[in-house]
VONU-111933 format. One line per field, with one value per residue: x, z, y of N, C-alpha, C, O in turn; residue in one letter; residue number from 1. Coordinates in steps of 0.1 Angstrom, whole numbers. Example, Ala and Ser with C-alpha at 12.3 -4.5 7.8 and 13.67 -1.06 7.14 Angstrom:
% residues 2
nx = c(132 | 128)
nz = c(78 | 71)
ny = c(-57 | -22)
cax = c(123 | 137)
caz = c(78 | 71)
cay = c(-45 | -11)
cx = c(132 | 129)
cz = c(78 | 79)
cy = c(-33 | 0)
ox = c(142 | 134)
oz = c(85 | 80)
oy = c(-33 | 11)
residu = c(a | s)
num = c(1 | 2)
END
This chain:
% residues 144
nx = c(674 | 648 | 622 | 612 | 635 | 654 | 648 | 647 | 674 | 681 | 670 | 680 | 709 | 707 | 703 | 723 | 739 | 733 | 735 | 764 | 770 | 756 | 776 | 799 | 795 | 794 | 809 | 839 | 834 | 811 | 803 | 823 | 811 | 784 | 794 | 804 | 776 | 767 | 783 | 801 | 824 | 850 | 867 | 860 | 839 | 853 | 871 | 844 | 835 | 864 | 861 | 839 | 844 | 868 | 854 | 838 | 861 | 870 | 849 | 843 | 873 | 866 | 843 | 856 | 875 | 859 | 849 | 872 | 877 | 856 | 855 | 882 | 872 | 858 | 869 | 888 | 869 | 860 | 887 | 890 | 862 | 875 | 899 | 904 | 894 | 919 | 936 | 954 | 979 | 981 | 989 | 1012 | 1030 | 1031 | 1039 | 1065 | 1071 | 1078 | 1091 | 1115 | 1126 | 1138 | 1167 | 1171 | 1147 | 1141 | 1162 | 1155 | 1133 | 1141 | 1152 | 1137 | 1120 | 1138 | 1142 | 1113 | 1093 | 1069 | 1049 | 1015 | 982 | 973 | 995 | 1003 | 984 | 989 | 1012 | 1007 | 989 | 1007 | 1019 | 1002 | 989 | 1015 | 1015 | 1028 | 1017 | 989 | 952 | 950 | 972 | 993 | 1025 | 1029)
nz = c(826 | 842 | 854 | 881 | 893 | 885 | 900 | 926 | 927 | 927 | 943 | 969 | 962 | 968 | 993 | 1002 | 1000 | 1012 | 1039 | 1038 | 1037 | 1064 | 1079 | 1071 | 1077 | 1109 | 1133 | 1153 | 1180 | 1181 | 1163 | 1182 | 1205 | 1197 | 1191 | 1213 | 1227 | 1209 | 1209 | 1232 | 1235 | 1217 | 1211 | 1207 | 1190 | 1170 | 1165 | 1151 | 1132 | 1117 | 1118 | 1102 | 1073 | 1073 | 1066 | 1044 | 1027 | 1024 | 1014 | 990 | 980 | 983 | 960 | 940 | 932 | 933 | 907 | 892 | 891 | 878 | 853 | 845 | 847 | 826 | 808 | 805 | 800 | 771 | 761 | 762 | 748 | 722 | 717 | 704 | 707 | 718 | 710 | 739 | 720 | 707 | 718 | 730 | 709 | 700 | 718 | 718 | 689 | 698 | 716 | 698 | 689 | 708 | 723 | 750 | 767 | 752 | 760 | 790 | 787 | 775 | 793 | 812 | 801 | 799 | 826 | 827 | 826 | 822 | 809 | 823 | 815 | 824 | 829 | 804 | 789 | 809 | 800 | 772 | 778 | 788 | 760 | 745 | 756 | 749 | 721 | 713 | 698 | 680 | 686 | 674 | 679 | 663 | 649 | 651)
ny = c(1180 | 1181 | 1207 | 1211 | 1196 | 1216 | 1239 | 1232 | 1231 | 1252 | 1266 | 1251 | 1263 | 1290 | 1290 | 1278 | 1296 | 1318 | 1311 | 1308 | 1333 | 1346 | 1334 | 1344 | 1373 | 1376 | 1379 | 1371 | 1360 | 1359 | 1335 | 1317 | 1315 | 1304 | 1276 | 1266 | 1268 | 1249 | 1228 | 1225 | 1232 | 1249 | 1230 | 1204 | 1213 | 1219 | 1193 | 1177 | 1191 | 1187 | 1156 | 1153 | 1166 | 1152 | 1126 | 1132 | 1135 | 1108 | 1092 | 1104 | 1096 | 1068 | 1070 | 1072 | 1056 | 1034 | 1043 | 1041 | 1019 | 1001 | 1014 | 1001 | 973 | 975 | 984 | 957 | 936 | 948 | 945 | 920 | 910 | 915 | 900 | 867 | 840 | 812 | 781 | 761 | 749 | 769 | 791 | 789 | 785 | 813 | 824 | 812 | 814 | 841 | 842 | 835 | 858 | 871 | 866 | 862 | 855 | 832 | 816 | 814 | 801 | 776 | 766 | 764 | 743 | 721 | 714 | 707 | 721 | 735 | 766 | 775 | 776 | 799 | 816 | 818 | 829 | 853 | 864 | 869 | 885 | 910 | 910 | 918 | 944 | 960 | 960 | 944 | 927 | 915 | 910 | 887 | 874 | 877 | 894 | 928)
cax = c(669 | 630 | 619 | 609 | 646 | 660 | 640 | 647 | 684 | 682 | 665 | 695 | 719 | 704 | 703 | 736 | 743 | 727 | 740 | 779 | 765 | 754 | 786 | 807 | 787 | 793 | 824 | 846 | 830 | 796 | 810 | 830 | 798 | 777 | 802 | 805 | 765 | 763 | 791 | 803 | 839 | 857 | 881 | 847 | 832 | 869 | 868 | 837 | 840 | 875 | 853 | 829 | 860 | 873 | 848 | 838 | 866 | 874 | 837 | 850 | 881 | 860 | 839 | 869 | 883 | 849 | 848 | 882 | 873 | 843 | 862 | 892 | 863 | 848 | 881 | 890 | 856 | 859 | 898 | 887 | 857 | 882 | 906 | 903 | 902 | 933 | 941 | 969 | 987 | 987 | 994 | 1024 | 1033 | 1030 | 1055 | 1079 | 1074 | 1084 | 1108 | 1129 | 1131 | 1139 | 1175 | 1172 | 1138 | 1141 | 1172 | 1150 | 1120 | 1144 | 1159 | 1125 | 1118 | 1143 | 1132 | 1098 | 1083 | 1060 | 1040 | 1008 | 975 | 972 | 1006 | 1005 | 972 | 991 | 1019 | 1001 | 984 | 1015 | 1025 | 995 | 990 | 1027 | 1015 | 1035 | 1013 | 975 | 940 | 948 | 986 | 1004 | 1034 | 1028)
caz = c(840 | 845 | 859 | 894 | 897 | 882 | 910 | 935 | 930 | 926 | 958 | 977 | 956 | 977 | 1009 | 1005 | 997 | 1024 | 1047 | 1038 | 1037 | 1073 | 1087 | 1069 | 1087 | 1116 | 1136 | 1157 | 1192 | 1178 | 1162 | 1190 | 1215 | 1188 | 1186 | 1227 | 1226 | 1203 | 1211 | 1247 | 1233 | 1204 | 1201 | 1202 | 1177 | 1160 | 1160 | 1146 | 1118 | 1112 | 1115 | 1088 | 1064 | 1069 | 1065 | 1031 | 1017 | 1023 | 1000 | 977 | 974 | 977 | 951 | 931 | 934 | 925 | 891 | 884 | 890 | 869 | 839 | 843 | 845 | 811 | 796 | 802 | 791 | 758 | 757 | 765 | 735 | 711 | 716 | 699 | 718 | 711 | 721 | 746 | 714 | 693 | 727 | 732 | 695 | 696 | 727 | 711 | 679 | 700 | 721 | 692 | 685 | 721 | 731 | 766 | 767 | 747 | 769 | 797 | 779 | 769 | 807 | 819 | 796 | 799 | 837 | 829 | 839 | 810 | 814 | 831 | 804 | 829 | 830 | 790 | 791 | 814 | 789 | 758 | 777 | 785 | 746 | 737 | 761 | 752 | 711 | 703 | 695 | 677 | 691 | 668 | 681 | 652 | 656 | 646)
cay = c(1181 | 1187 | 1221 | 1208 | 1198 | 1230 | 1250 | 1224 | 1234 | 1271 | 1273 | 1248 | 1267 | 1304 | 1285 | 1278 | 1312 | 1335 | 1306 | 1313 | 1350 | 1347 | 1333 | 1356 | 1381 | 1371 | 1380 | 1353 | 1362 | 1350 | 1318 | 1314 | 1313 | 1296 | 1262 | 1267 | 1261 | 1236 | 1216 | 1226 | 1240 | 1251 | 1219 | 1199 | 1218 | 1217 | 1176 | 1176 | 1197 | 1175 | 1144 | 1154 | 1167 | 1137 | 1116 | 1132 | 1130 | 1093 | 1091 | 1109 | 1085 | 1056 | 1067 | 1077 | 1042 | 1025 | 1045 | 1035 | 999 | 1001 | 1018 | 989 | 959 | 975 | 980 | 943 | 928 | 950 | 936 | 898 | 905 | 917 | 888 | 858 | 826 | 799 | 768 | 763 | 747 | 776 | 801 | 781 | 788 | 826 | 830 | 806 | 827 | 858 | 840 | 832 | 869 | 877 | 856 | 862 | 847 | 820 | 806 | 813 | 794 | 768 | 762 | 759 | 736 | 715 | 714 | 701 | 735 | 744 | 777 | 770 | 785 | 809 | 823 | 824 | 842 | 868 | 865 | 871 | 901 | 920 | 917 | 929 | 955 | 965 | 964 | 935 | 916 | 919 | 904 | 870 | 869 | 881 | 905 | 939)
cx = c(655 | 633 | 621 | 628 | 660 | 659 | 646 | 665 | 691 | 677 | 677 | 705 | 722 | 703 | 714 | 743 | 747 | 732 | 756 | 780 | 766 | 771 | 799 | 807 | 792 | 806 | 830 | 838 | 818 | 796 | 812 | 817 | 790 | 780 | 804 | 793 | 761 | 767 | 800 | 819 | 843 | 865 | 869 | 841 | 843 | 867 | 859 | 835 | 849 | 867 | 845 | 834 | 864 | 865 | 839 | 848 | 872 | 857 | 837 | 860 | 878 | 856 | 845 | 872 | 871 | 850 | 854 | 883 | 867 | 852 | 871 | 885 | 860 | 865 | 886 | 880 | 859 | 874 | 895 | 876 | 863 | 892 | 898 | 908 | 910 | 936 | 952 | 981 | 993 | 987 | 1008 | 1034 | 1038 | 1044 | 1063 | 1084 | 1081 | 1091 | 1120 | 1132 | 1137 | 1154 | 1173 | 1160 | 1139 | 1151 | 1161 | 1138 | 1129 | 1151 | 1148 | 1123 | 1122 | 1137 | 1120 | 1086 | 1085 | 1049 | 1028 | 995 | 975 | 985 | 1005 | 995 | 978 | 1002 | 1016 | 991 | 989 | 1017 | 1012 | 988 | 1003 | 1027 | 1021 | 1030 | 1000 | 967 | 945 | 967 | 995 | 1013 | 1030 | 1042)
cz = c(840 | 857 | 872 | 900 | 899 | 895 | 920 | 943 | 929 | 940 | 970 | 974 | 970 | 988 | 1014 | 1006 | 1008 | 1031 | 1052 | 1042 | 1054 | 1081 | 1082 | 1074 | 1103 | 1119 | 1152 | 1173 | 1189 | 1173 | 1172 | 1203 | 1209 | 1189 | 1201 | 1231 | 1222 | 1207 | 1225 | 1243 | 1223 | 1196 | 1202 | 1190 | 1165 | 1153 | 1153 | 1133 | 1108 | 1111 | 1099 | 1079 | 1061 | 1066 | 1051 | 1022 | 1013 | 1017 | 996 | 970 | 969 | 966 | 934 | 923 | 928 | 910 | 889 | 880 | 882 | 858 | 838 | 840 | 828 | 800 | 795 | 797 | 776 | 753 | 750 | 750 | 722 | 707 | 709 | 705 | 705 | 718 | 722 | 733 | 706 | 706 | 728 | 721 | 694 | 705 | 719 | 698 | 689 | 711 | 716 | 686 | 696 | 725 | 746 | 771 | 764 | 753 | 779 | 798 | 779 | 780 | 812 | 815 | 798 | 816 | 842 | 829 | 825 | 811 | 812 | 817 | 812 | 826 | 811 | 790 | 794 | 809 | 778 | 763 | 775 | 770 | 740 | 740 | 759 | 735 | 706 | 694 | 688 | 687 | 684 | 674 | 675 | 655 | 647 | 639)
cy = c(1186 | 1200 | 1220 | 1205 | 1208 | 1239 | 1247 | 1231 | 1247 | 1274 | 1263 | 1258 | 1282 | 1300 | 1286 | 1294 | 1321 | 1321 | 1311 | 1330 | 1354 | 1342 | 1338 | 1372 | 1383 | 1374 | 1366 | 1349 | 1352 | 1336 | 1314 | 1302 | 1305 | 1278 | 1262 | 1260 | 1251 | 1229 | 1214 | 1233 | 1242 | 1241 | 1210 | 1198 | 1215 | 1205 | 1174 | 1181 | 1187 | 1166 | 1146 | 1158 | 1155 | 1126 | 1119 | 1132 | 1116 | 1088 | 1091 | 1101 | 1071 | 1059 | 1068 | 1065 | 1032 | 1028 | 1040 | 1026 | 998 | 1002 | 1006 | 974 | 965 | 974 | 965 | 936 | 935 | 946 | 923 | 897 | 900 | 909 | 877 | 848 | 816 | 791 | 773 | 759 | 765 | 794 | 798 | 786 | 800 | 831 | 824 | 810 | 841 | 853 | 839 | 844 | 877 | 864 | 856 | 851 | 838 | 812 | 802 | 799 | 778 | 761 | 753 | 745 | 720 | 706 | 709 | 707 | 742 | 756 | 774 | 784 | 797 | 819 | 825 | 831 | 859 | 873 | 881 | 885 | 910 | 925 | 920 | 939 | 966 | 968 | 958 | 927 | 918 | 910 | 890 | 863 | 871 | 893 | 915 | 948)
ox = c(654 | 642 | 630 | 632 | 669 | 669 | 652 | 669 | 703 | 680 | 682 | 711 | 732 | 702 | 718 | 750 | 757 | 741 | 760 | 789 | 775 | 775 | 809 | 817 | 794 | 815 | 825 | 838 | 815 | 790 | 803 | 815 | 786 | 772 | 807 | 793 | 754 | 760 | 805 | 824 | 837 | 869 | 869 | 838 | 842 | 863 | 864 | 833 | 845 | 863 | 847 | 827 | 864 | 870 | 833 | 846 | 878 | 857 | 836 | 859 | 883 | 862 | 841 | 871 | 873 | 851 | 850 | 888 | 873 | 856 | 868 | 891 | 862 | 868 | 888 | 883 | 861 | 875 | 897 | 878 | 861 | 894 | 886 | 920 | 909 | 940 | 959 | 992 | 1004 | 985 | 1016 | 1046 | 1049 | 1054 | 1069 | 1096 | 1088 | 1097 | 1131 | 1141 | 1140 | 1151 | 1173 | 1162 | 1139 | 1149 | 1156 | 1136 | 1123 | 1157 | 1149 | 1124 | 1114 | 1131 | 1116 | 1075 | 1093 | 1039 | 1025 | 998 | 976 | 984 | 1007 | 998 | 976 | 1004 | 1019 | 986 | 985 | 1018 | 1012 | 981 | 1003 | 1036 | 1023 | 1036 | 997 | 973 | 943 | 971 | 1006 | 1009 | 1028 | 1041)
oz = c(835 | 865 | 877 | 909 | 907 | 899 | 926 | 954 | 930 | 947 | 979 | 984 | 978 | 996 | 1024 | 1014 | 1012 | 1023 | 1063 | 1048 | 1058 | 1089 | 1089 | 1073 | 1107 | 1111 | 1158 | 1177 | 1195 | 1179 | 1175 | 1207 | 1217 | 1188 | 1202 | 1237 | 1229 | 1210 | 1229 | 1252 | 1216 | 1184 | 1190 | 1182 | 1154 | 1142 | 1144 | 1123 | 1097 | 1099 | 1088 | 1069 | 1050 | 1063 | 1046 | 1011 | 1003 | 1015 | 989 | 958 | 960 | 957 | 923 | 911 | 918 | 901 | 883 | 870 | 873 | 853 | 828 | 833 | 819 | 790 | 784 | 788 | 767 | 741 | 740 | 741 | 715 | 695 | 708 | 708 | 693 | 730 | 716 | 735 | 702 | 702 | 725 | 723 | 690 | 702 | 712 | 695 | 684 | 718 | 721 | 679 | 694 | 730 | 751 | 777 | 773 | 753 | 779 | 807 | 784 | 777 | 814 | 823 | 799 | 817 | 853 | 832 | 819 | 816 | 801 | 813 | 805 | 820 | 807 | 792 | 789 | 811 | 777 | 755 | 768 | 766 | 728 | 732 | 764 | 731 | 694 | 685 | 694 | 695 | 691 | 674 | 679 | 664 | 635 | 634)
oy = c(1198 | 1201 | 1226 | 1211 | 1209 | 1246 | 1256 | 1235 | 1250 | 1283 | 1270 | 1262 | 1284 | 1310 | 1292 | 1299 | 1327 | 1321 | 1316 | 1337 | 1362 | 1351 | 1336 | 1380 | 1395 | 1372 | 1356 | 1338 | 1341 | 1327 | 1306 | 1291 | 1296 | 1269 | 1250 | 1249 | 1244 | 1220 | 1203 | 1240 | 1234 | 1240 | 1206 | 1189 | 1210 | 1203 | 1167 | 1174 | 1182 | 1167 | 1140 | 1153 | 1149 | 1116 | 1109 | 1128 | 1113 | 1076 | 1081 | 1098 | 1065 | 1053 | 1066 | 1063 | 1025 | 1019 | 1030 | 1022 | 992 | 991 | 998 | 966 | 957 | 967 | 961 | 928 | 926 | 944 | 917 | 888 | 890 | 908 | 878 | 846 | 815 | 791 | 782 | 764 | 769 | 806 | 808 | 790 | 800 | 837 | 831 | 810 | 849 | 861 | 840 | 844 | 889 | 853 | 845 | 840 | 830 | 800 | 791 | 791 | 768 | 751 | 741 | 736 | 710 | 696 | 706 | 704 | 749 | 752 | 770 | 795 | 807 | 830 | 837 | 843 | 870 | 884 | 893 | 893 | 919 | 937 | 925 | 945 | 978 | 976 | 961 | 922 | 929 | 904 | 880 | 851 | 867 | 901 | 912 | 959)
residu = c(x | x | x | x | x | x | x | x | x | x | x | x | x | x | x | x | x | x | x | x | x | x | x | x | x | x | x | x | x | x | x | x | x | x | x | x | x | x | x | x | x | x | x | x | x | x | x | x | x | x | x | x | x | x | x | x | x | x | x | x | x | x | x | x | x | x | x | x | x | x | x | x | x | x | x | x | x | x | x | x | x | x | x | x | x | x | x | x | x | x | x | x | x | x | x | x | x | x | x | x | x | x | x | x | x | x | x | x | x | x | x | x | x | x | x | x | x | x | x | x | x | x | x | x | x | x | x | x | x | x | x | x | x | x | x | x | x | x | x | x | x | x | x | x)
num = c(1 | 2 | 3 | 4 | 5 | 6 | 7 | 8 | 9 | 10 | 11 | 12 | 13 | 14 | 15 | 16 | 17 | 18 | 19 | 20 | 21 | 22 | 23 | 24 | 25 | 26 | 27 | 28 | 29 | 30 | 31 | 32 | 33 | 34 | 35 | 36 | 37 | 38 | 39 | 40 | 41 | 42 | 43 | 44 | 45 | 46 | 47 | 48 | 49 | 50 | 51 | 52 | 53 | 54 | 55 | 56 | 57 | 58 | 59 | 60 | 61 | 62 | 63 | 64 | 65 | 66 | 67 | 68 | 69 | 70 | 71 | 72 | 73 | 74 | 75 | 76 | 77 | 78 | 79 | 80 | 81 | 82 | 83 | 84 | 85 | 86 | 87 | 88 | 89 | 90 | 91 | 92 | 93 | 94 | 95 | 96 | 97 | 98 | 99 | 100 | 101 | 102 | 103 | 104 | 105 | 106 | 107 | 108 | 109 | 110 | 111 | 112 | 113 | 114 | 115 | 116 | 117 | 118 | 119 | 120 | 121 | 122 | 123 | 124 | 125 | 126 | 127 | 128 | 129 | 130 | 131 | 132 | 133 | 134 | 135 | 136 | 137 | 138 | 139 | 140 | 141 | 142 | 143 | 144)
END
């Protein structure tokens, strides 16, 4: 941090200070009259307070919620790097390798099928993420 900022924030820091200072000082009569002047009543002054409470910390959440988004987009792009693209033939392959280790699935797999109702690249995509969000599976599709 450069000097000029250092200072910048040593001298907010003592504002803040002797501010909190002053209305600890300060006994409830003088408040009272103070928030009477400014704002015409106490539940005035009240609301308003609440307002700006509330309205920092719904910032704070937003900005909460943006990091988290951020961090989740980066961890999926450095996922999606790490992957290895595959044709739909050889996605197709990998489930039906780890359906035939799964009976339940593979009925399932093997209903559908029959059905006509083949899993759509997308749905293997979101397949093939769970098992390898879940460690079944490596970046090339192989079972671990």
């Amino acid at each position: 941090m450069m000097d000029r900022e250092r200072e910048a924030l040593e001298k907010l820091g003592r504002l803040a200070e002797t501010l909190a200072d002053d209305v600890m000082a300060a006994t409830s009569d003088e408040i009272h009259a103070e928030m009477c002047e400014e704002y015409g009543s106490i539940e005035a002054a009240a609301a308003r307070v609440h307002g700006v409470i509330s309205a920092a910390i719904m910032q704070s959440g937003r900005r909460k919620f943006e990091a988290a988004r951020a961090e989740m987009e980066k961890a999926k792009r450095a996922a999606a790097a790490a992957v290895v693209p595959l044709s739909i033939a050889d996605k197709r392959r990998i489930v039906q390798r780890y359906a035939a280790n799964d009976g339940t699935l593979d009925r399932e797999l093997t209903l559908a099928a029959r059905k006509g109702q083949q899993m759509s690249e997308p749905e293997l995509d979101s397949f093939l993420e769970d098992l390898l969000d879940l460690g079944a599976i490596d970046e090339r599709g192989d079972p671990k």
